[in-house]
Predicted model as a PDB file, atoms N, CA, C, CB and O in Angstrom, pLDDT in the B-factor column:
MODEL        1                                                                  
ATOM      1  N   UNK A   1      62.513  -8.427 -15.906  1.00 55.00           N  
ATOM      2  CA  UNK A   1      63.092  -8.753 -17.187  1.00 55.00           C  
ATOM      3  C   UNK A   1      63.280 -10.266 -17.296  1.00 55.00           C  
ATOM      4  CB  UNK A   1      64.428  -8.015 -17.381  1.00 55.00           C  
ATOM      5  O   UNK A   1      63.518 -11.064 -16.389  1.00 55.00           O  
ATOM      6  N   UNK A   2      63.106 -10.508 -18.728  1.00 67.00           N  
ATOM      7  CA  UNK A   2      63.444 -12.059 -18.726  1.00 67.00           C  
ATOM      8  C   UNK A   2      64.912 -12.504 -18.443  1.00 67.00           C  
ATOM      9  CB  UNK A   2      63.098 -12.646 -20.118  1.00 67.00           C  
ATOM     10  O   UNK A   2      65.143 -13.358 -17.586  1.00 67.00           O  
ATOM     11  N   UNK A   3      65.859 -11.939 -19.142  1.00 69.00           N  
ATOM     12  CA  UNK A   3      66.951 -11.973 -19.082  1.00 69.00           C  
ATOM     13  C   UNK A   3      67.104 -13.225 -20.162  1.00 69.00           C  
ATOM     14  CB  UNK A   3      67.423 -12.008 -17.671  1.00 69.00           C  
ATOM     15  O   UNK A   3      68.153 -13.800 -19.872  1.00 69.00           O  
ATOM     16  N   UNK A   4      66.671 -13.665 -20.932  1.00 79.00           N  
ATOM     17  CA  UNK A   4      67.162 -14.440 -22.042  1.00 79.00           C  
ATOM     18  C   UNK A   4      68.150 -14.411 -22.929  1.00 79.00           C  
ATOM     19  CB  UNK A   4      66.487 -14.511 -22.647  1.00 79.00           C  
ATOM     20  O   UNK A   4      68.185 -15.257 -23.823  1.00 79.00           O  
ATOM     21  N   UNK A   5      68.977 -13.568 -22.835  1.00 78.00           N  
ATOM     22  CA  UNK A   5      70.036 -13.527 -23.932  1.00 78.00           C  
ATOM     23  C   UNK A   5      70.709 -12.786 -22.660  1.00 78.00           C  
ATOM     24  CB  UNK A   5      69.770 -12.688 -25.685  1.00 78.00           C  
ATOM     25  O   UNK A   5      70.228 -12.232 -21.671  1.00 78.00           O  
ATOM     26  N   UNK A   6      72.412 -13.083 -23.243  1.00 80.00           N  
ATOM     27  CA  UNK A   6      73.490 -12.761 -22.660  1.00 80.00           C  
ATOM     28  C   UNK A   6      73.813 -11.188 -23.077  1.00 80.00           C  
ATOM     29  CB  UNK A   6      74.540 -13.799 -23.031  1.00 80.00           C  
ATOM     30  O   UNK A   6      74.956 -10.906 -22.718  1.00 80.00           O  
ATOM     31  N   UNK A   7      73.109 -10.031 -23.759  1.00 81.00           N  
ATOM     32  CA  UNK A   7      73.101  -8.997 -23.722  1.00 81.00           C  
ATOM     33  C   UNK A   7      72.444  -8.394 -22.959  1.00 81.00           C  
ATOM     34  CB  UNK A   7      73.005  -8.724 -24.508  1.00 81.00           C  
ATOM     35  O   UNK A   7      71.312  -8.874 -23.019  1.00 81.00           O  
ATOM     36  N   UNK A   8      72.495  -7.280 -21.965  1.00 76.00           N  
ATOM     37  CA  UNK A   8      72.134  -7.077 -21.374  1.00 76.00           C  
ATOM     38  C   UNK A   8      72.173  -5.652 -21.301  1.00 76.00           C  
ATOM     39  CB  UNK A   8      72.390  -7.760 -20.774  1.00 76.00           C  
ATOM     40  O   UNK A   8      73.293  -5.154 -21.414  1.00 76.00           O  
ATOM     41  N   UNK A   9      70.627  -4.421 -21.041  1.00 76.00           N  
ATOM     42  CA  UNK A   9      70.879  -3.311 -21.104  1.00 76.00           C  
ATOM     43  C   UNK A   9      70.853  -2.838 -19.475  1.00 76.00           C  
ATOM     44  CB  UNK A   9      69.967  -2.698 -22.108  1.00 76.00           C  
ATOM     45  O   UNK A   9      70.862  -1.657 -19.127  1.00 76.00           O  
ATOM     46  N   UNK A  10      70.830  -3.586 -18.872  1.00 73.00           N  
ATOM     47  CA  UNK A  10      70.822  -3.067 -17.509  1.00 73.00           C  
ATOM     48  C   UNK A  10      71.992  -1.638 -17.377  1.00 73.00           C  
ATOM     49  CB  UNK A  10      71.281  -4.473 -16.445  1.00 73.00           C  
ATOM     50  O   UNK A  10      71.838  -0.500 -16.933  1.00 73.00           O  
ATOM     51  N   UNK A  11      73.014  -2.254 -17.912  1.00 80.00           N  
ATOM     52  CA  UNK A  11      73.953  -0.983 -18.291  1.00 80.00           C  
ATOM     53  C   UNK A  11      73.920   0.410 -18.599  1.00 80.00           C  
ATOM     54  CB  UNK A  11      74.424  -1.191 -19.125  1.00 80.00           C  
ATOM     55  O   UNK A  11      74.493   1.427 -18.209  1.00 80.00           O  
ATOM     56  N   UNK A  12      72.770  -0.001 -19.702  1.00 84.00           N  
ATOM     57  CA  UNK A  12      72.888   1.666 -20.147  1.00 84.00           C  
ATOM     58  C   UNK A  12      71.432   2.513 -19.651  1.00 84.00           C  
ATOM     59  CB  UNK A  12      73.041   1.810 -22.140  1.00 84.00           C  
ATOM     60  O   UNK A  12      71.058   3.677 -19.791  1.00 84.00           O  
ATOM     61  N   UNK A  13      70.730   1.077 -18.890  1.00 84.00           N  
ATOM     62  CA  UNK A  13      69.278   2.027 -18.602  1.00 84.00           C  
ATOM     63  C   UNK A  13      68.754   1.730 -17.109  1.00 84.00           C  
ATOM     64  CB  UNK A  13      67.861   1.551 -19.787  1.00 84.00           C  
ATOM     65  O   UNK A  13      68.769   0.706 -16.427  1.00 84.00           O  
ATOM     66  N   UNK A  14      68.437   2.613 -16.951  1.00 84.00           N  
ATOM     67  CA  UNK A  14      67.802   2.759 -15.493  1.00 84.00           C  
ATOM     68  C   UNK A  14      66.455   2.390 -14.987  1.00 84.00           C  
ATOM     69  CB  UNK A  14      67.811   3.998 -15.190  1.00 84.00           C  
ATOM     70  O   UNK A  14      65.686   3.336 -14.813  1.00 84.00           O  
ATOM     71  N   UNK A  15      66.037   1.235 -14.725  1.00 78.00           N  
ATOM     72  CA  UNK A  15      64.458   1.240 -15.110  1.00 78.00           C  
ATOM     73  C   UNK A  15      63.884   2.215 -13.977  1.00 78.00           C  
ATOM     74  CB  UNK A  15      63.649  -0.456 -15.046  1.00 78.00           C  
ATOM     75  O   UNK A  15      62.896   2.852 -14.342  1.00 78.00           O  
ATOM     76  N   UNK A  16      64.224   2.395 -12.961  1.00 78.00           N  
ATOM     77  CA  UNK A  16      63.330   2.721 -11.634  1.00 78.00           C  
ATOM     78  C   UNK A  16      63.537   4.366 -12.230  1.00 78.00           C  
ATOM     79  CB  UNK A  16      64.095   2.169  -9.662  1.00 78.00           C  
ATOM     80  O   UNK A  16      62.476   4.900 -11.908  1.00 78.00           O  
ATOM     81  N   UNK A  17      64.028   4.967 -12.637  1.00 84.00           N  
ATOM     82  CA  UNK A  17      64.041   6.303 -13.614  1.00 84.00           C  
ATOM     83  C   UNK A  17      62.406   6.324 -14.702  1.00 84.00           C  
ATOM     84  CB  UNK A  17      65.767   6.111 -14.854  1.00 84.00           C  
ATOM     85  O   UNK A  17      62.194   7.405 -15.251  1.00 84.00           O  
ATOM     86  N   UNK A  18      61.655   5.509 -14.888  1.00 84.00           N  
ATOM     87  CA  UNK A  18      60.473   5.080 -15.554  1.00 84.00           C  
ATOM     88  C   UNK A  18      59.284   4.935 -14.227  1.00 84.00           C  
ATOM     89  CB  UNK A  18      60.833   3.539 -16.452  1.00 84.00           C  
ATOM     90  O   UNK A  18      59.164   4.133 -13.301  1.00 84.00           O  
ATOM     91  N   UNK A  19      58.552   6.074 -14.645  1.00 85.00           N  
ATOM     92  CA  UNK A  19      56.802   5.805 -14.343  1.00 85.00           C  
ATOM     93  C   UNK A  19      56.636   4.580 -13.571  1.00 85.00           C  
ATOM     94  CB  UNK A  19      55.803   5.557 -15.812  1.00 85.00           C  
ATOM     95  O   UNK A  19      56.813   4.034 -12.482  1.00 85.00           O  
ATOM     96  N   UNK A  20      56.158   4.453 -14.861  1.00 83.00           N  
ATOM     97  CA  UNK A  20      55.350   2.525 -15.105  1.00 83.00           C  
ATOM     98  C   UNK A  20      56.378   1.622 -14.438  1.00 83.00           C  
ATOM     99  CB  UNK A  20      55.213   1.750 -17.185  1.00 83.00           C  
ATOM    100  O   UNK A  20      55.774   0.764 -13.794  1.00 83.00           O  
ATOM    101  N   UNK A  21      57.653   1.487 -14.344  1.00 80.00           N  
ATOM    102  CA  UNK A  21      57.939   0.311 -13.890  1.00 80.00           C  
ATOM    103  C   UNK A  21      58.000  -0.018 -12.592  1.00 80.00           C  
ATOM    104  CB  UNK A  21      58.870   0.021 -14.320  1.00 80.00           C  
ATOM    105  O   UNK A  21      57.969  -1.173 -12.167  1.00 80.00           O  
ATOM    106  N   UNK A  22      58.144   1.622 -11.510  1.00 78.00           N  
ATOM    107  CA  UNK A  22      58.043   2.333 -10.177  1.00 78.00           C  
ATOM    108  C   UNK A  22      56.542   1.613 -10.093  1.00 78.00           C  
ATOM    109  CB  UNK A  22      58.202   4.286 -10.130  1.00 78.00           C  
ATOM    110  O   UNK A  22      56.217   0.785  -9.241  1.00 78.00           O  
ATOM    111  N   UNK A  23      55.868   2.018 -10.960  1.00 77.00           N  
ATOM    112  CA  UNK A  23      54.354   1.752 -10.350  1.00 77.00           C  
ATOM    113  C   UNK A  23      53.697  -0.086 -10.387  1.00 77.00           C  
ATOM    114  CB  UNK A  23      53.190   2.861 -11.502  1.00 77.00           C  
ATOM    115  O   UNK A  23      52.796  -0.592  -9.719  1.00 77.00           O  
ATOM    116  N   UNK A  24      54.670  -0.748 -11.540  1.00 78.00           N  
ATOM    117  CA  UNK A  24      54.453  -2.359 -11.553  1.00 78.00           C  
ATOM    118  C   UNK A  24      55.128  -3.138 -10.872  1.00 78.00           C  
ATOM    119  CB  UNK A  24      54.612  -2.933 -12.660  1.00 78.00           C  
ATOM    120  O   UNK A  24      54.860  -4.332 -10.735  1.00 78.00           O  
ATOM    121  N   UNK A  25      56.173  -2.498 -10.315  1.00 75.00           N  
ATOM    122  CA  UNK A  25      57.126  -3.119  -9.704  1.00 75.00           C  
ATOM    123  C   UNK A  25      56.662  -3.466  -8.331  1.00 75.00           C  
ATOM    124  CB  UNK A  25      58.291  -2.357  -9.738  1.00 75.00           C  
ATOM    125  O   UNK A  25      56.614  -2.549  -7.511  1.00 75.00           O  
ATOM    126  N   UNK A  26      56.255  -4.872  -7.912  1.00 70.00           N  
ATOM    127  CA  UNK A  26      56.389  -5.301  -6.595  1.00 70.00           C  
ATOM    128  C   UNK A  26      57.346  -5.113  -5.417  1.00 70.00           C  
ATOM    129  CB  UNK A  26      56.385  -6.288  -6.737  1.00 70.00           C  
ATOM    130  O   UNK A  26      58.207  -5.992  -5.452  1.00 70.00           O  
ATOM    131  N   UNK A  27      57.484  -4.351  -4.478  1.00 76.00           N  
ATOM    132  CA  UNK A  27      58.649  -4.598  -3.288  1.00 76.00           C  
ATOM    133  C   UNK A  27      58.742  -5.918  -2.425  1.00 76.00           C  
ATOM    134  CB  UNK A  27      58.471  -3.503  -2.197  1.00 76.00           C  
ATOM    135  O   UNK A  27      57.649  -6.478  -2.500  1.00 76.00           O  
ATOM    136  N   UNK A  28      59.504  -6.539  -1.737  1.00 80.00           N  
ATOM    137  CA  UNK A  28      59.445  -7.589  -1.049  1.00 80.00           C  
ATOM    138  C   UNK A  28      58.661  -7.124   0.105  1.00 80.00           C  
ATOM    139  CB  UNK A  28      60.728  -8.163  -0.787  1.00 80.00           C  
ATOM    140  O   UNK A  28      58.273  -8.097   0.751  1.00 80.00           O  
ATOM    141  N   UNK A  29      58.336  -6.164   0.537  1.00 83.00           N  
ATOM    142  CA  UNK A  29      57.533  -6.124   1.822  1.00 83.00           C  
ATOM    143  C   UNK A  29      55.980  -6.031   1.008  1.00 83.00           C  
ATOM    144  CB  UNK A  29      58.004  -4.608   3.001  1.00 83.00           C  
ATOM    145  O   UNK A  29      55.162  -6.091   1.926  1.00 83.00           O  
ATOM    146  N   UNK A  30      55.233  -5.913  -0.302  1.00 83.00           N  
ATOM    147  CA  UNK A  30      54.295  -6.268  -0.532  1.00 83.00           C  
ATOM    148  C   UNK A  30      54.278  -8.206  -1.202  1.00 83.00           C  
ATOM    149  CB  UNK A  30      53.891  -5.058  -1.356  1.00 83.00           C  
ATOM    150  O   UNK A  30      53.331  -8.891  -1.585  1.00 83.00           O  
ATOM    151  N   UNK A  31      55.295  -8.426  -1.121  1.00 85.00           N  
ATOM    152  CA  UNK A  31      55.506 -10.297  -1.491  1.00 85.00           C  
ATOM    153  C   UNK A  31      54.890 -10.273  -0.644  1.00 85.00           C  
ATOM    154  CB  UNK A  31      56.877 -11.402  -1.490  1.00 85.00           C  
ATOM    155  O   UNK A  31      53.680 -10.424  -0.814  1.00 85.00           O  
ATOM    156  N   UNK A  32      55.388 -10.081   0.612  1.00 90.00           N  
ATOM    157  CA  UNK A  32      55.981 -11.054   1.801  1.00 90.00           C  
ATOM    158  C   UNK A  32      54.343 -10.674   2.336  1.00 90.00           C  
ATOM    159  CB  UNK A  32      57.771 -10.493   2.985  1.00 90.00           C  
ATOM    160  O   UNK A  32      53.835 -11.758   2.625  1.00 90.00           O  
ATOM    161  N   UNK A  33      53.907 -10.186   2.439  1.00 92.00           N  
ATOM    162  CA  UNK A  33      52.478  -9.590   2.949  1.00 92.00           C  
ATOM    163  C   UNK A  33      50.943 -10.200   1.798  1.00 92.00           C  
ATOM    164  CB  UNK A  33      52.714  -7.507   2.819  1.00 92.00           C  
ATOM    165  O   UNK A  33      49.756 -10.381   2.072  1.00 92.00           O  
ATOM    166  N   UNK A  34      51.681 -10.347   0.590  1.00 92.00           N  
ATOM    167  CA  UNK A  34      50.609 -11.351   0.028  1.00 92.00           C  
ATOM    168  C   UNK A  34      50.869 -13.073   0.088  1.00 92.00           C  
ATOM    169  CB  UNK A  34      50.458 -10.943  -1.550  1.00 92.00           C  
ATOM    170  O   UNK A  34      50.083 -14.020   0.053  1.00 92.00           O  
ATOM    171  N   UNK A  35      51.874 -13.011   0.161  1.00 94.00           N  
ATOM    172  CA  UNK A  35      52.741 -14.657   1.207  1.00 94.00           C  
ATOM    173  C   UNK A  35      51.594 -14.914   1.773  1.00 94.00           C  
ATOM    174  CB  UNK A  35      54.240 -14.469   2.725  1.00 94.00           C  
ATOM    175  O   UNK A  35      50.587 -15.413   1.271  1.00 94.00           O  
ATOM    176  N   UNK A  36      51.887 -14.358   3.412  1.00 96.00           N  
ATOM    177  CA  UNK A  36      51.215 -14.281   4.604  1.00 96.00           C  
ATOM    178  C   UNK A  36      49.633 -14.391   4.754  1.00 96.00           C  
ATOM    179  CB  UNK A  36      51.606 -13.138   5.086  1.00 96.00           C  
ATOM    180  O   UNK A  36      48.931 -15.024   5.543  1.00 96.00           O  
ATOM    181  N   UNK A  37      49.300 -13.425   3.564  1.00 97.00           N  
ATOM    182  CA  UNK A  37      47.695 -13.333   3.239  1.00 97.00           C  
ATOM    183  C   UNK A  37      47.357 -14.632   2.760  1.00 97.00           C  
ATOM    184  CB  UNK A  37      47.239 -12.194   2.080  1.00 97.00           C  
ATOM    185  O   UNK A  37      46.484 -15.319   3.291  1.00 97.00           O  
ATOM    186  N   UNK A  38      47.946 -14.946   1.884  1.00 97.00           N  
ATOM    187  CA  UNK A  38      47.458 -16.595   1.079  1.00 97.00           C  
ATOM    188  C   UNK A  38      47.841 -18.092   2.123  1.00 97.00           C  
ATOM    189  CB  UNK A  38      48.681 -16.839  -0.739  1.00 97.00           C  
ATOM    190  O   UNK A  38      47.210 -19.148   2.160  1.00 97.00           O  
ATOM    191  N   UNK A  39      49.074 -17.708   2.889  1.00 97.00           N  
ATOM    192  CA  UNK A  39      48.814 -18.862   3.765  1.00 97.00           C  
ATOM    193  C   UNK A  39      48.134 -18.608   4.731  1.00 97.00           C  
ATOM    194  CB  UNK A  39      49.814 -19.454   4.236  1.00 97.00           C  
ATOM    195  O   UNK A  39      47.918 -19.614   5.406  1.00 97.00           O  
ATOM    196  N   UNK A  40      47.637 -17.600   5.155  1.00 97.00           N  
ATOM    197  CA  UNK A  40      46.494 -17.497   6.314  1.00 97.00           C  
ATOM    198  C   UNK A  40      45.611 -17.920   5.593  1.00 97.00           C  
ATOM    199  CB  UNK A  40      46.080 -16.134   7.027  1.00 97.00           C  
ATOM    200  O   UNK A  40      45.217 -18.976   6.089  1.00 97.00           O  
ATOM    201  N   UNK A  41      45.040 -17.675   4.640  1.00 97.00           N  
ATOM    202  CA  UNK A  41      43.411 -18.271   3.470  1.00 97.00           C  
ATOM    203  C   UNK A  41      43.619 -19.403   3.668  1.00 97.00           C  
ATOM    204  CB  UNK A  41      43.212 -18.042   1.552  1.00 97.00           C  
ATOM    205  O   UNK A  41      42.848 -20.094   4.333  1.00 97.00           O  
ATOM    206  N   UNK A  42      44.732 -19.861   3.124  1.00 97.00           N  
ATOM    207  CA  UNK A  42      44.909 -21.917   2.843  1.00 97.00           C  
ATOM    208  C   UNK A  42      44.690 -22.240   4.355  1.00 97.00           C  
ATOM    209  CB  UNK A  42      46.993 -22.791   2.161  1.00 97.00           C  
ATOM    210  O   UNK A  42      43.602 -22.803   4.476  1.00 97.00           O  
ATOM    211  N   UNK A  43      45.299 -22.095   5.498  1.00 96.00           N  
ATOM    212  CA  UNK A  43      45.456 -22.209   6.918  1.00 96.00           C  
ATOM    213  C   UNK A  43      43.766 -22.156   7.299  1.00 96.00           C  
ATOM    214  CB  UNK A  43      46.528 -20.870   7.626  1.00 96.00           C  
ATOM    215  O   UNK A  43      43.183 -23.152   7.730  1.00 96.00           O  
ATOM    216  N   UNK A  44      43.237 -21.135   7.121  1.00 95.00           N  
ATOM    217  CA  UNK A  44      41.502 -21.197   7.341  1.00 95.00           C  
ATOM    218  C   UNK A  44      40.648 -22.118   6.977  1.00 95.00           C  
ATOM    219  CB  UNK A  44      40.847 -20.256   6.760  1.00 95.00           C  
ATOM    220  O   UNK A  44      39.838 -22.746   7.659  1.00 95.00           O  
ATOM    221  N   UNK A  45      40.967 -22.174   5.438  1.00 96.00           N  
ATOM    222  CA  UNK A  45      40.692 -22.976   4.456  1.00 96.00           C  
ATOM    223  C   UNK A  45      40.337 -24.346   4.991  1.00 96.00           C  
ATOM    224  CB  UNK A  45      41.761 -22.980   3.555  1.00 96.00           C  
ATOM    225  O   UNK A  45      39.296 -25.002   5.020  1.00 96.00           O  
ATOM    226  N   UNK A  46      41.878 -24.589   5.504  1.00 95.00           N  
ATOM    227  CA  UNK A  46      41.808 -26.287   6.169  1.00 95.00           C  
ATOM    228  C   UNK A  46      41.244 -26.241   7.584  1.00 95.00           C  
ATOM    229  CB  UNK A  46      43.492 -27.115   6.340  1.00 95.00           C  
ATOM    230  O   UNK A  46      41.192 -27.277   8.247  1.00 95.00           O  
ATOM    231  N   UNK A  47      40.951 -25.433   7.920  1.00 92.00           N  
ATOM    232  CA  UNK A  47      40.877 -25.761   9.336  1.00 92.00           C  
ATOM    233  C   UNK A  47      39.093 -25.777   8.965  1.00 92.00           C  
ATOM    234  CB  UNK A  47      41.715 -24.450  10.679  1.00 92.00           C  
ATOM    235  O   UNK A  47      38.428 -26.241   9.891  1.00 92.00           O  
ATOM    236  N   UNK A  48      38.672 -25.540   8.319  1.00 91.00           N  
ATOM    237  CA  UNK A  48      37.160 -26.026   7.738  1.00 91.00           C  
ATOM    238  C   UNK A  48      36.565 -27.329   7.685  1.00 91.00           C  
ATOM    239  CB  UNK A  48      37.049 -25.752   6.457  1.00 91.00           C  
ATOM    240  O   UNK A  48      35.375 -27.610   7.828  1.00 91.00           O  
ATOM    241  N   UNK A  49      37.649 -28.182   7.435  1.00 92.00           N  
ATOM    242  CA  UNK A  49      37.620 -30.078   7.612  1.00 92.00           C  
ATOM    243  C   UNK A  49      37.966 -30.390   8.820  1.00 92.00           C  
ATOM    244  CB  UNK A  49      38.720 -31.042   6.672  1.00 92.00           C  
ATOM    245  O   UNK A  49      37.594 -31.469   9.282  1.00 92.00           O  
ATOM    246  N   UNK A  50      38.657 -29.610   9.487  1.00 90.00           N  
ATOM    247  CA  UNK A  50      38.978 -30.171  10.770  1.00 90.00           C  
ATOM    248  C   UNK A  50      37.530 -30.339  12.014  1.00 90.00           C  
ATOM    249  CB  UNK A  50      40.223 -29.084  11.329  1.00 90.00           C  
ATOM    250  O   UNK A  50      36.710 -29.431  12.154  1.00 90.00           O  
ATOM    251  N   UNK A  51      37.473 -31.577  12.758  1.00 89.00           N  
ATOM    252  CA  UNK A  51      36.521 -31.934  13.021  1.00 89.00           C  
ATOM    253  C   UNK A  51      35.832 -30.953  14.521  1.00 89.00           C  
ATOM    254  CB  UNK A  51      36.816 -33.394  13.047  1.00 89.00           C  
ATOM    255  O   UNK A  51      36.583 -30.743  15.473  1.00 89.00           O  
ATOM    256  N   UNK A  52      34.752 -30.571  14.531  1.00 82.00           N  
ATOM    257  CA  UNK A  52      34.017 -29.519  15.542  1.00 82.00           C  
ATOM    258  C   UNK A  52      33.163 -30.221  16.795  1.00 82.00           C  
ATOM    259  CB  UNK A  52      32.878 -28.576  14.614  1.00 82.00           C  
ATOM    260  O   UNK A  52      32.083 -30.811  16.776  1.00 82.00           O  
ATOM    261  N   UNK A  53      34.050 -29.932  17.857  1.00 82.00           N  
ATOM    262  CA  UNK A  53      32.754 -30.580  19.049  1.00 82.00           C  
ATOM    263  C   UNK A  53      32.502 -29.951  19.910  1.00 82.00           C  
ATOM    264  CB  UNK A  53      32.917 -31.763  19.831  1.00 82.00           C  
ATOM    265  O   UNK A  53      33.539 -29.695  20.523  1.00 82.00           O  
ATOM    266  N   UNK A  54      31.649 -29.509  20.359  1.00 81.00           N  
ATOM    267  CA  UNK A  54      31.201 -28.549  21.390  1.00 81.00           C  
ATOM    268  C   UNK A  54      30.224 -29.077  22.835  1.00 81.00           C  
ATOM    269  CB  UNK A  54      30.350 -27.509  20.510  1.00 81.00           C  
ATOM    270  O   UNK A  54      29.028 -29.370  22.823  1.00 81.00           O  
ATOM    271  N   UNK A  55      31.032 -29.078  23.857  1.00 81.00           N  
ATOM    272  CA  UNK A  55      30.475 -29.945  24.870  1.00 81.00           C  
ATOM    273  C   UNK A  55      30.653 -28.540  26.166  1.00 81.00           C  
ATOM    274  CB  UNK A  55      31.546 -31.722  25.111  1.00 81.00           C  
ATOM    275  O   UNK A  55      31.418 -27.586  26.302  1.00 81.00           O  
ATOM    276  N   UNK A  56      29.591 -29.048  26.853  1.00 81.00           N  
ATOM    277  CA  UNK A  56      28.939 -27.870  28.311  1.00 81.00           C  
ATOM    278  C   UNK A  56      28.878 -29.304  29.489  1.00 81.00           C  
ATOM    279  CB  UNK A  56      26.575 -26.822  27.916  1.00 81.00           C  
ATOM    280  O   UNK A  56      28.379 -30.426  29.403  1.00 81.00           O  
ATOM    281  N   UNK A  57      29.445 -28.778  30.273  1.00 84.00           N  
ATOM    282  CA  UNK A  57      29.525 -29.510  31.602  1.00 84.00           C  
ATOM    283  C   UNK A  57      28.877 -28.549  32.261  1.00 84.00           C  
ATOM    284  CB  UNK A  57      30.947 -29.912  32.232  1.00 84.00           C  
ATOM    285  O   UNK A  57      29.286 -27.389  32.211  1.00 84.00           O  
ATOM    286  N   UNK A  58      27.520 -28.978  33.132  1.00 84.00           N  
ATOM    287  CA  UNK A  58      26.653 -28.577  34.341  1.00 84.00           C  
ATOM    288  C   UNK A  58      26.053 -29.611  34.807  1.00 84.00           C  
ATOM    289  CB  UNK A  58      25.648 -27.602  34.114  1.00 84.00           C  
ATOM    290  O   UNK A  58      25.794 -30.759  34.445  1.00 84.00           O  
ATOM    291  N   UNK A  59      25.808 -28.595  36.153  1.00 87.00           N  
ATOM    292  CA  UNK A  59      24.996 -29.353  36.877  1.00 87.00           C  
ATOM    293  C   UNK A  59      23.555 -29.165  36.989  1.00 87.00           C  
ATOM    294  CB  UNK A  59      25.442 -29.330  37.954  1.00 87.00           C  
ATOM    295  O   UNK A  59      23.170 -28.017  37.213  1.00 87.00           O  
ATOM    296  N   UNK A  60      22.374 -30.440  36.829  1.00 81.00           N  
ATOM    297  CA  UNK A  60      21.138 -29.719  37.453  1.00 81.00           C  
ATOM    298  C   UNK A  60      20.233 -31.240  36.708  1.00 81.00           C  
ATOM    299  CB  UNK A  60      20.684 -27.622  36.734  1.00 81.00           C  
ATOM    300  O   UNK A  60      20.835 -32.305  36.572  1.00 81.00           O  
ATOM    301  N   UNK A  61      19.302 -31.132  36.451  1.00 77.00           N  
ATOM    302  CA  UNK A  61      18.197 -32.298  36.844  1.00 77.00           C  
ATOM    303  C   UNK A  61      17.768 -32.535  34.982  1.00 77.00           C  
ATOM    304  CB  UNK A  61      16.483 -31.535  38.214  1.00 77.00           C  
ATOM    305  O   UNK A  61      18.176 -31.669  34.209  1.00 77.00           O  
ATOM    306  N   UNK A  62      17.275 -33.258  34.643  1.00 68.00           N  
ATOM    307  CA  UNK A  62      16.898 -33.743  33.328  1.00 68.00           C  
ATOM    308  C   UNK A  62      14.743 -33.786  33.249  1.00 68.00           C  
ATOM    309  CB  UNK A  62      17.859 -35.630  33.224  1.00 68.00           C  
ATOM    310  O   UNK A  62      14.035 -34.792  33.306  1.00 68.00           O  
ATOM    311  N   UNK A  63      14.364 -32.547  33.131  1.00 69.00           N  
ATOM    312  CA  UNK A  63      12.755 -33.075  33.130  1.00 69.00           C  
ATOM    313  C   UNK A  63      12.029 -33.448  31.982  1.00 69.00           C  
ATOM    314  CB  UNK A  63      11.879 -32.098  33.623  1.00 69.00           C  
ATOM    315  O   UNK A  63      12.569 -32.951  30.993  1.00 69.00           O  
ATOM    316  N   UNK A  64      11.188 -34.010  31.738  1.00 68.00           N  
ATOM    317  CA  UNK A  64      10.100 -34.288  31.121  1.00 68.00           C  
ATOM    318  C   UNK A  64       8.693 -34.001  31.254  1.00 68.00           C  
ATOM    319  CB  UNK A  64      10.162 -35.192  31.108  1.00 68.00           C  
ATOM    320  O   UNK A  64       8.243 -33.935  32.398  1.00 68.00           O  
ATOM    321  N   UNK A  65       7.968 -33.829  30.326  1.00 72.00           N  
ATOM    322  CA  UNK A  65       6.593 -33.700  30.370  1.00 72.00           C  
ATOM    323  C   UNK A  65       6.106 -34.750  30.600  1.00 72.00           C  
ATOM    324  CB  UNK A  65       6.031 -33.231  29.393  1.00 72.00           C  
ATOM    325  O   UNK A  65       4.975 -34.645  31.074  1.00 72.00           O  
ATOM    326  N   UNK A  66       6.535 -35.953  30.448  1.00 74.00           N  
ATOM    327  CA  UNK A  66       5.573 -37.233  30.734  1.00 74.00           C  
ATOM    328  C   UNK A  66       6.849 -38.341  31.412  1.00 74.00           C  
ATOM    329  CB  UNK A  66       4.657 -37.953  28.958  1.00 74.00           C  
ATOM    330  O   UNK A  66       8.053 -38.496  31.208  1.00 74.00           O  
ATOM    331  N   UNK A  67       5.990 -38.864  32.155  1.00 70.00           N  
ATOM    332  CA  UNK A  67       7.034 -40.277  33.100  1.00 70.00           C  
ATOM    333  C   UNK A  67       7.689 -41.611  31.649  1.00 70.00           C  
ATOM    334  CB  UNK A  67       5.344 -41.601  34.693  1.00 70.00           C  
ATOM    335  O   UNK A  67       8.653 -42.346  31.865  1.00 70.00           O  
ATOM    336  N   UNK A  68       7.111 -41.618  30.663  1.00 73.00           N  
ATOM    337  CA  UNK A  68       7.598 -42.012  29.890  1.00 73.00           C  
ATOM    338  C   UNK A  68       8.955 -41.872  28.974  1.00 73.00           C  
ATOM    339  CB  UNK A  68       6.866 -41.960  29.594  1.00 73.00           C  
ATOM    340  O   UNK A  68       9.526 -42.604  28.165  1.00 73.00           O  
ATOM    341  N   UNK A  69       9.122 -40.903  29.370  1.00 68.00           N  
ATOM    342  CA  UNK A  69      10.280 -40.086  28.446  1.00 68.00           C  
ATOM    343  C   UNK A  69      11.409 -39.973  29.127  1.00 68.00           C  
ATOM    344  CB  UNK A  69       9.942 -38.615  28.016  1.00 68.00           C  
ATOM    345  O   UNK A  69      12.345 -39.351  28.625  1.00 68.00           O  
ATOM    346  N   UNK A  70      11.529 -40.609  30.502  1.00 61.00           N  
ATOM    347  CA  UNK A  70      12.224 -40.344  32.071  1.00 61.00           C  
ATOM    348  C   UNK A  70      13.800 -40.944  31.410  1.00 61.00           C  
ATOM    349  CB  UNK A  70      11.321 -41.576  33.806  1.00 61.00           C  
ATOM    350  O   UNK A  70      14.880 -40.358  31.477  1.00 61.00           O  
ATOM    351  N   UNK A  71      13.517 -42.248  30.792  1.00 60.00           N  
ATOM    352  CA  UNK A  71      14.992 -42.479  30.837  1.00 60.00           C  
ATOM    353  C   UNK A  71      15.658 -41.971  29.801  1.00 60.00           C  
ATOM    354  CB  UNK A  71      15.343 -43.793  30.897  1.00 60.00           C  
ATOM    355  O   UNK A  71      15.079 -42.433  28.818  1.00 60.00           O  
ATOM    356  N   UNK A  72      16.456 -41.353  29.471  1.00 54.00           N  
ATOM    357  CA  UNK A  72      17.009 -40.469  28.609  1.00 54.00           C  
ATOM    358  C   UNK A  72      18.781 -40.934  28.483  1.00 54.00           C  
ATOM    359  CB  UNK A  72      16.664 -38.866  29.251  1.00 54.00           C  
ATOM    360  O   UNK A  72      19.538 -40.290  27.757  1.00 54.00           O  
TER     361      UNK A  72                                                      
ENDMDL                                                                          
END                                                                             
């Protein structure tokens, strides 16, 4: 409800007694779970710019097909 004016029928009516309002009505455990969903997206989101390096440490020899190409 907006609640814009200082009359108020909360008094004489029951909404959760209504269908439709049972069925539009958000609970805080579906907030709090589309919260969570949207800052995990944004959280992914950024971690997309964040910079990627991928490095392998071994051991073993460097060859070439030709003696030209040796120093690497």
């Amino acid at each position: 409800m907006l609640n814009i004016s200082h009359n108020s029928i909360a008094d004489y009516i029951n909404l959760s007694d209504f269908r439709s309002y049972r069925v539009l009505k958000r609970s805080r455990v579906q907030r709090l779970i589309l919260l969570l969903l949207f800052g995990l997206l944004a959280i992914l989101f950024l971690c997309l710019f964040l910079p990627w390096t991928q490095n392998i440490s071994a051991k073993g020899y460097v060859t070439t097909r030709s003696p030209q190409q040796r120093p690497q």
